[in-house]
MMTF fields as JSON, N, C-alpha, C and O atoms, coordinates in Angstrom:
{
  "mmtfVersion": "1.0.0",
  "mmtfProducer": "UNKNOWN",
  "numBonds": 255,
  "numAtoms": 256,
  "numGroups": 64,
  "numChains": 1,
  "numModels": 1,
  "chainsPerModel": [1],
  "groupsPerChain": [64],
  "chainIdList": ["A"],
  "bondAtomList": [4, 2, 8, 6, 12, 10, 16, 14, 20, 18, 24, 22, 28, 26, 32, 30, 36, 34, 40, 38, 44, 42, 48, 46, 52, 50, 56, 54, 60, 58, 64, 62, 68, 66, 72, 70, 76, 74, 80, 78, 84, 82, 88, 86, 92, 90, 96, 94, 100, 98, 104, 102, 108, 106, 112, 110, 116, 114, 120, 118, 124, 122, 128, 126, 132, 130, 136, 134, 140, 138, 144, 142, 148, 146, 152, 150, 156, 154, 160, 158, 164, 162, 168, 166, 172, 170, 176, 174, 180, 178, 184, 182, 188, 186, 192, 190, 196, 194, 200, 198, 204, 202, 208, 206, 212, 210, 216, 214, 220, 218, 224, 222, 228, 226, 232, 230, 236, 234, 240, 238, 244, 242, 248, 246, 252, 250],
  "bondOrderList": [1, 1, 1, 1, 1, 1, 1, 1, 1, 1, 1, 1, 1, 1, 1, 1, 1, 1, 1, 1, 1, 1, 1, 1, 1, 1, 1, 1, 1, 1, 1, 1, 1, 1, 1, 1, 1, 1, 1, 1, 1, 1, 1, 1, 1, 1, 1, 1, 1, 1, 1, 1, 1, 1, 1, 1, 1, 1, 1, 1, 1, 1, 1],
  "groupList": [{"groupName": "UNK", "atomNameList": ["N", "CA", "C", "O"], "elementList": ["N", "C", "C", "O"], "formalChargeList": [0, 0, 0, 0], "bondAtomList": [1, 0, 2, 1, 3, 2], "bondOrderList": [1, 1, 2], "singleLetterCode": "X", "chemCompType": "L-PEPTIDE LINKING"}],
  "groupTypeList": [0, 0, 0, 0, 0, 0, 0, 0, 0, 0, 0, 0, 0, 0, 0, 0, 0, 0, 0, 0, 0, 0, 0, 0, 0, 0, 0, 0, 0, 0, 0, 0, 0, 0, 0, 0, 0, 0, 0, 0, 0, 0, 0, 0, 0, 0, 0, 0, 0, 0, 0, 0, 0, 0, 0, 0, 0, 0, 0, 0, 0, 0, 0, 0],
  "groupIdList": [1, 2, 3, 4, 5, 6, 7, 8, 9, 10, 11, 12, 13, 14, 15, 16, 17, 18, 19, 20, 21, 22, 23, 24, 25, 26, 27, 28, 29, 30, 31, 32, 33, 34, 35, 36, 37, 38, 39, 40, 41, 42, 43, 44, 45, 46, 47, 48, 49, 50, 51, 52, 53, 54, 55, 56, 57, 58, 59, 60, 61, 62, 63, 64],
  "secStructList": [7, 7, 7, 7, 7, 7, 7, 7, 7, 7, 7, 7, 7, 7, 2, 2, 2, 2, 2, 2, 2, 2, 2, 2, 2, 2, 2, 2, 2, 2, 2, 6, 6, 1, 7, 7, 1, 7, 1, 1, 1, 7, 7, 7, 7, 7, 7, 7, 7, 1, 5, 7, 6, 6, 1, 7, 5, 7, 1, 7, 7, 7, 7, 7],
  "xCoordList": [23.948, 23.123, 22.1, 22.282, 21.499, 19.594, 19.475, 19.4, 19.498, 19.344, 18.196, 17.921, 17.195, 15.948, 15.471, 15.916, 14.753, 14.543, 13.827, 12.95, 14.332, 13.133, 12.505, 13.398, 11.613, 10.42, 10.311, 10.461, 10.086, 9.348, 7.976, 7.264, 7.615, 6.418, 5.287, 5.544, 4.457, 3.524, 3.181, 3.382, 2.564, 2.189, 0.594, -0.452, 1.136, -0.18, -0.932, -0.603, -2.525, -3.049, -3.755, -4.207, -3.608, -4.529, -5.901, -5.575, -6.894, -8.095, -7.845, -7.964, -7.522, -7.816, -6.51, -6.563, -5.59, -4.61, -4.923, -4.825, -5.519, -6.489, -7.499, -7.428, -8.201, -9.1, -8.518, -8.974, -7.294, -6.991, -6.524, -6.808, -5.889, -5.345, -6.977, -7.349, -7.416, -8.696, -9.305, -9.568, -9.46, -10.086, -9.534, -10.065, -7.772, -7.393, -7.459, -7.434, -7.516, -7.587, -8.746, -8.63, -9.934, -11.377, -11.109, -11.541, -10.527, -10.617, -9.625, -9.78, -8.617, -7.832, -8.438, -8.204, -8.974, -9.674, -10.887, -11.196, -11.934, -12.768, -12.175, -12.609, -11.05, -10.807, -9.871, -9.914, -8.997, -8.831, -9.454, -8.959, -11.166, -12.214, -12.759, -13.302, -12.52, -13.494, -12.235, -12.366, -11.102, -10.508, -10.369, -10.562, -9.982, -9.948, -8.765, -7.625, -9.483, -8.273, -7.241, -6.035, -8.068, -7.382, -7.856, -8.567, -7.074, -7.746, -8.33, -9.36, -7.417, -8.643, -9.891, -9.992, -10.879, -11.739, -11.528, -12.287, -10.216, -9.977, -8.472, -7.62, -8.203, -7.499, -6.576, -7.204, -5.246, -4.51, -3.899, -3.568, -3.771, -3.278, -2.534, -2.715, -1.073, 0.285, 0.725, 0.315, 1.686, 2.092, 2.68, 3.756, 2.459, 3.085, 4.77, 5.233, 5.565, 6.865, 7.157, 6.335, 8.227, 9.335, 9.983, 10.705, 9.416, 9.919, 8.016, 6.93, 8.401, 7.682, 7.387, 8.294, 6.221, 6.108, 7.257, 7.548, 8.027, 9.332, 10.132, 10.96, 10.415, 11.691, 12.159, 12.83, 12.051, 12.556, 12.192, 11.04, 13.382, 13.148, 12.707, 13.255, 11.503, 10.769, 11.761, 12.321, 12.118, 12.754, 11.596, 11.83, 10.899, 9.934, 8.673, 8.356, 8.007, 7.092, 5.951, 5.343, 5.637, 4.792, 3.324, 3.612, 2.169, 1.231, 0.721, 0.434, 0.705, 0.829, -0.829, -1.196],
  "yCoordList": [20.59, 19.805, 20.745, 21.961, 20.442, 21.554, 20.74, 19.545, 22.082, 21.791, 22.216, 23.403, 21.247, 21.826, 21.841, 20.986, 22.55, 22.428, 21.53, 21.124, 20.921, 19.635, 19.938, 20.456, 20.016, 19.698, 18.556, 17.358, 19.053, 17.617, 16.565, 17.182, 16.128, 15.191, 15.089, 14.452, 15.657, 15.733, 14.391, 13.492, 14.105, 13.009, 12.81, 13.449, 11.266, 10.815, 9.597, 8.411, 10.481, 9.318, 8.639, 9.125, 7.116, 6.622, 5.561, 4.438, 5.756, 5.669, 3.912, 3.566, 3.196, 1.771, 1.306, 0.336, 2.185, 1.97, 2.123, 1.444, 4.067, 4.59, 3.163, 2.315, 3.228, 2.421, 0.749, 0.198, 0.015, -1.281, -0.722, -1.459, 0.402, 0.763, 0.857, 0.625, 1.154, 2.056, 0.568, 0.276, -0.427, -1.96, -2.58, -2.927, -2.867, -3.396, -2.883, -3.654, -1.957, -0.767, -1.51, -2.478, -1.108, -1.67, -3.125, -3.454, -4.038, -5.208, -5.623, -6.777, -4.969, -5.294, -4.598, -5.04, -3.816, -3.372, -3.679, -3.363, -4.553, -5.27, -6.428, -6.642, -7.539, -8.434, -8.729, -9.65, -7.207, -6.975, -6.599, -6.567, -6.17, -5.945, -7.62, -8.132, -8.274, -9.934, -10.405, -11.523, -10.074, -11.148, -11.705, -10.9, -13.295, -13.434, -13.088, -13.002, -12.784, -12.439, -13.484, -13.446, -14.576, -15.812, -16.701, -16.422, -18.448, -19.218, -19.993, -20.647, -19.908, -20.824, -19.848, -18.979, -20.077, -19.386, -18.763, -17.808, -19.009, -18.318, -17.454, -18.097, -16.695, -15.546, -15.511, -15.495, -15.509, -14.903, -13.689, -13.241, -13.104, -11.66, -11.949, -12.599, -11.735, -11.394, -10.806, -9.675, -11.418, -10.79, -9.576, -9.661, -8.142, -7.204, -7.685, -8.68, -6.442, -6.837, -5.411, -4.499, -5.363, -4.224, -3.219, -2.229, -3.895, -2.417, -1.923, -2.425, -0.719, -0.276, -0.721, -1.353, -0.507, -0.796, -0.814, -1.786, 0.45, 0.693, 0.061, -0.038, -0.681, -1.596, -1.243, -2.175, -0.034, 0.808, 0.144, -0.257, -0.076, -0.755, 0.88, 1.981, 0.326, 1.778, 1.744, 0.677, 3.007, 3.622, 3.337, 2.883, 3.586, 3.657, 2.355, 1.86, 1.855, 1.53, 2.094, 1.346, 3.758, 4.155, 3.381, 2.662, 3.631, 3.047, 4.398, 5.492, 3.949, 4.911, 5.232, 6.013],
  "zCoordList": [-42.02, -41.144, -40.494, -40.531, -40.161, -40.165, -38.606, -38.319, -37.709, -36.314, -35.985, -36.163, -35.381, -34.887, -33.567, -32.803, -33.209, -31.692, -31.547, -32.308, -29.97, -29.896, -28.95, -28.281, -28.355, -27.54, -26.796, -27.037, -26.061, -25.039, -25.301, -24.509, -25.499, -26.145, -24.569, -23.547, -24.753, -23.641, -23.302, -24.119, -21.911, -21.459, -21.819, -21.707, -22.427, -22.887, -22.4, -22.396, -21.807, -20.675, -22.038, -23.074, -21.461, -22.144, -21.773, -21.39, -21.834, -21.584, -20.85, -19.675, -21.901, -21.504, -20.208, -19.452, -20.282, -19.453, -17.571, -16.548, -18.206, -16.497, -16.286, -15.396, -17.147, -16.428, -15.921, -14.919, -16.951, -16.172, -14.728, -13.784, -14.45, -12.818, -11.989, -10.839, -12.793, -11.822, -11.243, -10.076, -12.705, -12.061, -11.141, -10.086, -11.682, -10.313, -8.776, -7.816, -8.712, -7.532, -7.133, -6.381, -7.609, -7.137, -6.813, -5.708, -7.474, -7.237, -6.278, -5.879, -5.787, -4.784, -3.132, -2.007, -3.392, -2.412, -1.878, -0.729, -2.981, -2.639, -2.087, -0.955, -2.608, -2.434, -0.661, 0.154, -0.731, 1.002, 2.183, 3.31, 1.655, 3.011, 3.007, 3.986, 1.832, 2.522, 2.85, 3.347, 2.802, 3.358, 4.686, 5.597, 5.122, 6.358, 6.975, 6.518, 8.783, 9.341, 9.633, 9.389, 10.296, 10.528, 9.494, 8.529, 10.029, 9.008, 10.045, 9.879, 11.583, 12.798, 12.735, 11.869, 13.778, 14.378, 15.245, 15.413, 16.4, 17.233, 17.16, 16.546, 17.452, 17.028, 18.855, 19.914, 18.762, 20.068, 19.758, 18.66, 21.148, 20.881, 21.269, 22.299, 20.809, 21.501, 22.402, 22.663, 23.129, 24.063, 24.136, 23.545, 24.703, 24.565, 24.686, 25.242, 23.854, 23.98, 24.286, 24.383, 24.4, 25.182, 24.022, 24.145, 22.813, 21.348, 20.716, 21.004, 19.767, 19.609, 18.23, 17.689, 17.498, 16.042, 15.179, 14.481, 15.233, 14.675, 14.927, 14.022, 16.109, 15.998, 17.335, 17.778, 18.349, 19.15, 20.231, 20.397, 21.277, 22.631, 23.561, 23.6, 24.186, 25.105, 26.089, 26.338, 26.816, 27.877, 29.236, 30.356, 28.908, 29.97, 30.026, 28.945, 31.282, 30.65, 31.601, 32.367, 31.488, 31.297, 30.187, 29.23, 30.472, 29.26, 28.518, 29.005, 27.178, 26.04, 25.821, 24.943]
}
């Protein structure tokens, strides 16, 4: 039995592949600067609450 070394098979970019990522990229990023913020016209801001982005209830309520 004839043992041969194997190699690793290099990574192979392929042209039409980069570019479908590259389109959607462009097109998801165009399509998230028009998007709307709301669907009313008028927009409320929430009430501050007592945790932080993370989930974390503040010790203090110093203002940040």
């Amino acid at each position: 039995m004839a043992h041969t070394v194997s190699e690793p098979r290099g990574v192979m970019l392929r042209p039409d592949v980069l570019i479908a990522i590259a389109l959607t990229g462009v097109i998801g990023f165009s399509i998230g600067q028009n998007w709307p913020l709301a669907s009313s016209g008028t927009t409320e801001i929430a009430a501050p609450v007592s945790e932080d982005w993370h989930g974390n209830v503040r010790r203090s309520h110093w203002p940040n």
